[in-house]
C-alpha positions in Angstrom: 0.0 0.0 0.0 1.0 3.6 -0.7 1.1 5.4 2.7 0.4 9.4 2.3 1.5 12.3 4.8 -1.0 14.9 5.4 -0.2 17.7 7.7 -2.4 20.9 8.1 -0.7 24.0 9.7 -3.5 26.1 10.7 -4.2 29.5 12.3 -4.8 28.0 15.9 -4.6 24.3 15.2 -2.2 21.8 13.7 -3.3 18.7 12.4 -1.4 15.2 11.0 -2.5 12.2 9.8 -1.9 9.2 7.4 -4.1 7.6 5.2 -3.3 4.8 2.4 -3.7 5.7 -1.2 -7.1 5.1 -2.3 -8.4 4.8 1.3 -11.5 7.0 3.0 -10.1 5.9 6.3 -7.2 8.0 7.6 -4.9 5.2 9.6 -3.7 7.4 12.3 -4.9 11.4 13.3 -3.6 13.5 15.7 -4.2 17.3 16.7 -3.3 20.0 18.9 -3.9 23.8 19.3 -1.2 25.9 18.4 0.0 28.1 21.8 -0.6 31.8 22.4 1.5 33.9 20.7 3.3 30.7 18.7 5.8 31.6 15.8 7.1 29.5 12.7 9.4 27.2 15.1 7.2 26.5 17.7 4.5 25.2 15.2 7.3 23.1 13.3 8.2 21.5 16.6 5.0 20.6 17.3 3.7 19.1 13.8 7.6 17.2 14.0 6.1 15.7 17.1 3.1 14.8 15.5 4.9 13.5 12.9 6.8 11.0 14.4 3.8 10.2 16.5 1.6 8.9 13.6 5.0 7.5 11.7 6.5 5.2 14.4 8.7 3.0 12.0 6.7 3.7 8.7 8.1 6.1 6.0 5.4 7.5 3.9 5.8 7.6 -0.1 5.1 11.2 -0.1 3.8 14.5 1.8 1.5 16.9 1.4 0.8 20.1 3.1 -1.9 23.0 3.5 -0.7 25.8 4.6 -3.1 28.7 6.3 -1.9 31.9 4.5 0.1 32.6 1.1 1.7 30.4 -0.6 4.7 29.5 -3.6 2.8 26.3 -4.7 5.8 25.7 -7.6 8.7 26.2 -4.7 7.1 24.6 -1.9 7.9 27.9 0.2 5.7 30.1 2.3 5.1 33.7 1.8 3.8 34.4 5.4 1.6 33.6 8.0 -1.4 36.5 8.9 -1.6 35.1 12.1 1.6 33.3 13.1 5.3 35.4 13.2 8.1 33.4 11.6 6.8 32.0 8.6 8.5 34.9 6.4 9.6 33.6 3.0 10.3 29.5 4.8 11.1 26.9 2.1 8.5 24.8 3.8 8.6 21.8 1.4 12.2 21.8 1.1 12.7 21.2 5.3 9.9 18.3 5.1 12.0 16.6 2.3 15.5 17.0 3.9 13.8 16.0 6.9 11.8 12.6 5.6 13.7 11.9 2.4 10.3 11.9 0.4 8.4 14.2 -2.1 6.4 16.5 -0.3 3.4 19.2 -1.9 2.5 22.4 -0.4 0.0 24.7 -0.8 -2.1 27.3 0.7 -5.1 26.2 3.2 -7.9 27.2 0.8 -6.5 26.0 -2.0 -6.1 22.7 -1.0 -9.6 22.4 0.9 -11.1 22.8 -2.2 -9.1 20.2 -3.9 -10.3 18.1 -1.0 -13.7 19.1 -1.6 -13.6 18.6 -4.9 -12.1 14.8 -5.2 -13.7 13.9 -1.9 -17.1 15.9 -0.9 -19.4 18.3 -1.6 -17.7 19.1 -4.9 -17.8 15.4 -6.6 -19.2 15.9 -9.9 -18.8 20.1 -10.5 -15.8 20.6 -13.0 -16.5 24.1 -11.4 -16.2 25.5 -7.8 -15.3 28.2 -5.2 -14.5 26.8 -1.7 -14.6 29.4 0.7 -12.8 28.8 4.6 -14.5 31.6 7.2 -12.6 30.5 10.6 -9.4 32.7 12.1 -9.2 34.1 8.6 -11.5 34.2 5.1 -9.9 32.4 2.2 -11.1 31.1 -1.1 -9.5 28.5 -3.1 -11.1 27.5 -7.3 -11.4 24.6 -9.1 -12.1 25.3 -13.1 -12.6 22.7 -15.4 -11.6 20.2 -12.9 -8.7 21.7 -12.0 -6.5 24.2 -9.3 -6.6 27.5 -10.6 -4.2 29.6 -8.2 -3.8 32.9 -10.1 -0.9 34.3 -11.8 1.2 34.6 -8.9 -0.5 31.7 -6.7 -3.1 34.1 -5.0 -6.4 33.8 -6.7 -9.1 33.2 -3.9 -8.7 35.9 -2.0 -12.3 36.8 -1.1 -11.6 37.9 2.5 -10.0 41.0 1.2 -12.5 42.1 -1.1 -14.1 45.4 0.3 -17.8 45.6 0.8 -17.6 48.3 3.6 -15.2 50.9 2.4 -16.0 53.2 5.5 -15.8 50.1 7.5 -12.9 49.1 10.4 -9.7 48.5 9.5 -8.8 44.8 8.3 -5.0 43.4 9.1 -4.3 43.8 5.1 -5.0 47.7 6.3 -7.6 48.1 3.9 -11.0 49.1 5.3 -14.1 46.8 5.6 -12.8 44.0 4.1 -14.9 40.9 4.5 -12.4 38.7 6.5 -12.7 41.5 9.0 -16.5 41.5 9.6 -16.9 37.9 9.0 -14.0 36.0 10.5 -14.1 34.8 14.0 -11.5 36.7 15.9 -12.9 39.6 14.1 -16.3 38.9 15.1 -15.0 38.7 18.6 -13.2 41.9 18.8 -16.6 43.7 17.1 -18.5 42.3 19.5 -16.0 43.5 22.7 -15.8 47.1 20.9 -19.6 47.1 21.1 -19.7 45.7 24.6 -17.2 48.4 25.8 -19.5 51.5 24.5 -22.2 50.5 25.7 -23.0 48.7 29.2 -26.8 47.9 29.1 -26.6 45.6 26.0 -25.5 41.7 25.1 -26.2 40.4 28.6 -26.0 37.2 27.3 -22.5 37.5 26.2 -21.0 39.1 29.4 -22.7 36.3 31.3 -21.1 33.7 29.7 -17.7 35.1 29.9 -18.5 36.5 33.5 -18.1 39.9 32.2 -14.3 39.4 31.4 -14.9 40.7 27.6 -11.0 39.2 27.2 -12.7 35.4 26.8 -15.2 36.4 24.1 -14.4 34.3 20.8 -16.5 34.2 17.8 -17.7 30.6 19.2 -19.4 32.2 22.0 -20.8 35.3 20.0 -22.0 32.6 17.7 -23.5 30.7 21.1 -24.9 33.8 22.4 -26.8 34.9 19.5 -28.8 31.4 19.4 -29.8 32.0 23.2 -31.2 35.7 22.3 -28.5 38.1 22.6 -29.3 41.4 20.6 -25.8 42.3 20.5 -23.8 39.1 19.5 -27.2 38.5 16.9 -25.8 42.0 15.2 -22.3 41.0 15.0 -23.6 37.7 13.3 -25.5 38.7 10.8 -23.3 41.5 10.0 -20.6 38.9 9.2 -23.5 36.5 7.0 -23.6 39.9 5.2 -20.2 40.5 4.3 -19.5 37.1 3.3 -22.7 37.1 1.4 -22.1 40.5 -0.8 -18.7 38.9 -1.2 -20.2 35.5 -2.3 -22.5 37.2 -4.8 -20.5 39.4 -6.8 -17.6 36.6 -7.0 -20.5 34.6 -8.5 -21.5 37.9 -10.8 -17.8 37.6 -11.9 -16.9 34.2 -12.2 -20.4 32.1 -12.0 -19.1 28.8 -10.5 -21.3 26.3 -10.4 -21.1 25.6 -6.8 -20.0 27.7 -3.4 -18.8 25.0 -1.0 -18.0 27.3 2.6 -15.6 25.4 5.4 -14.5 26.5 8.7 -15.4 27.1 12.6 -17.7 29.9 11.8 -20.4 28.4 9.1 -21.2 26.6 12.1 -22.7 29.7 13.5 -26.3 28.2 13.1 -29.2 28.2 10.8 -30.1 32.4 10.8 -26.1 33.0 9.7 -26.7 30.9 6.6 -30.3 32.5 6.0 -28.8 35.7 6.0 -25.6 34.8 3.9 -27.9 33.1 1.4 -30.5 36.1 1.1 -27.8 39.0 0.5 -25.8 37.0 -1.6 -28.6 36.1 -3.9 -30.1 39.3 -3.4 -26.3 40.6 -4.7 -26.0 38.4 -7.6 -27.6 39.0 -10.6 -31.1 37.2 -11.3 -29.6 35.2 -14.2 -26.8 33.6 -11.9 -27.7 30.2 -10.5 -26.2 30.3 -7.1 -26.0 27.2 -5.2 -24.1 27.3 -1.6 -23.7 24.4 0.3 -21.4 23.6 3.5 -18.9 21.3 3.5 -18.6 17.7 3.5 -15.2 17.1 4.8 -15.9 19.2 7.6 -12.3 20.6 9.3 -10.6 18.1 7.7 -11.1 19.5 4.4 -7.4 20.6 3.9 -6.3 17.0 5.2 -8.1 15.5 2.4 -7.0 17.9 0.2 -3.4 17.7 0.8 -3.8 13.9 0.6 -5.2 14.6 -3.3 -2.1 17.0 -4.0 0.2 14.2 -3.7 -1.6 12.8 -6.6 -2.1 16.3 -8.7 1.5 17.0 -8.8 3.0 13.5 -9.0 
């Protein structure tokens, strides 16, 4: 059997796991948060303990990698991490190979979720698709005519920096009202503490659940607090469904994929997020566009499946 490699360096997570070729089954898993205020080496120590974990005395034939931010698919090396220090121009793929002595494939995050997608999930049968990851950040990553389309220079996808709020806050990119920063979760946490800060008597809810230490609020708990009621954390919600719907529609104006397949922790913000998303991005689209949005199948491990199919895409 031909054992594959798939590792997953995420915003906040890290993820491994093995699978053999062919298989739906992954042989071994494992996962951990990434720590507070991690760089580049700390997450490569971890995943090389992961590694070895899954591994024992087995050598897989090759590796493959999603990577959460920009990436050199061609040279294997990372631009940079929005979220993690360290990662500045790191020839990723060519430490895994001097490291394990096999081929290995990298790629960003959204890129290679969609591959998953497509091979795997929600995408099986669409020669045409736009998956769409809305968790620490907003990415997109295209499949046309059944195959990877990166861009030019590797950094098509981009919907979280599209502006649909030019006089909105500013996003990390420095633009202003960029959807990643209304839609995303730590966003939608640090819109919700802005909003608790100003103004005392509103989102009871929320301050209950993090005892009124606005520090704990993460777009899980805005996301819980809105289903119990909240009027405030029920605002910051639908304000991100907006975003990412206005976003959603005019990338379908533009490039009119057949499918929208959206991953990540926040599309499991509940049932009114995805009415609202639906509505404006329909409502944003042009009548003639058949829009179809549907959530993953692959779940979170999306980019493990994913990087699992790159191993095959650029053998």
């Amino acid at each position: 059997m031909t054992l594959i490699l798939a590792l997953d360096f995420g915003g906040t997570k890290l993820a491994a796991a093995t699978v053999n070729l062919g298989s739906r089954e992954w042989l071994r898993y494992e996962r951990r948060l990434s720590p507070v205020n991690a760089d580049a080496n700390t997450d490569l120590e971890i995943m090389r303990s992961l590694v070895h974990s899954l591994l024992q005395d087995t050598k897989p034939a090759a590796i493959g990698v999603s990577f959460g931010g920009p990436v050199d698919a061609t040279t294997g090396c990372v631009r940079l991490s929005h979220h993690v220090a360290g990662w500045e121009n790191l020839p990723l793929k060519q430490l895994l190979e001097q490291e394990f002595g096999v081929q290995a494939y990298v790629d960003n995050d959204a890129n290679i979720a969609a591959l998953g997608e497509h091979r795997f999930g929600a995408g099986q049968g669409y020669d045409s698709l736009f998956y769409i990851t809305i968790s620490t950040g907003v990415g997109g990553g295209w499949i046309l005519n059944n195959q990877p389309w990166r861009g030019s220079v590797g950094m098509a996808g981009e919907i979280g920096h599209i502006v649909v709020d030019p006089n909105g806050p500013v996003c990390l990119c420095g633009k202003r009202g960029c959807v990643e920063r209304l839609a995303s979760g730590p966003y939608m946490a640090q819109n919700a503490r802005e909003l608790l800060t100003r103004e005392r008597k509103i989102g009871t809810i929320l301050r209950d659940l993090v005892g009124d230490n606005l520090d704990l609020i993460t777009g899980q708990l805005v996301s819980q607090a809105a289903a119990s009621g909240d009027d405030l954390a029920q605002e910051v919600l639908q304000k991100s469904a907006w975003a990412l719907g206005v976003g959603i529609g005019n990338v379908a104006n533009l490039v009119n994929p057949q499918l929208f397949i959206l991953g990540g922790s926040v599309t499991k913000a509940g049932n009114r997020w995805w009415e609202v998303l639906s509505q404006v991005a329909r409502e944003t689209a042009l009548p003639e566009v058949d829009l179809k949005i549907v959530p993953a199948a692959l779940g979170d491990d999306a980019p493990l499946w994913g990087a699992v199919a790159l191993t095959q895409v650029r053998r």
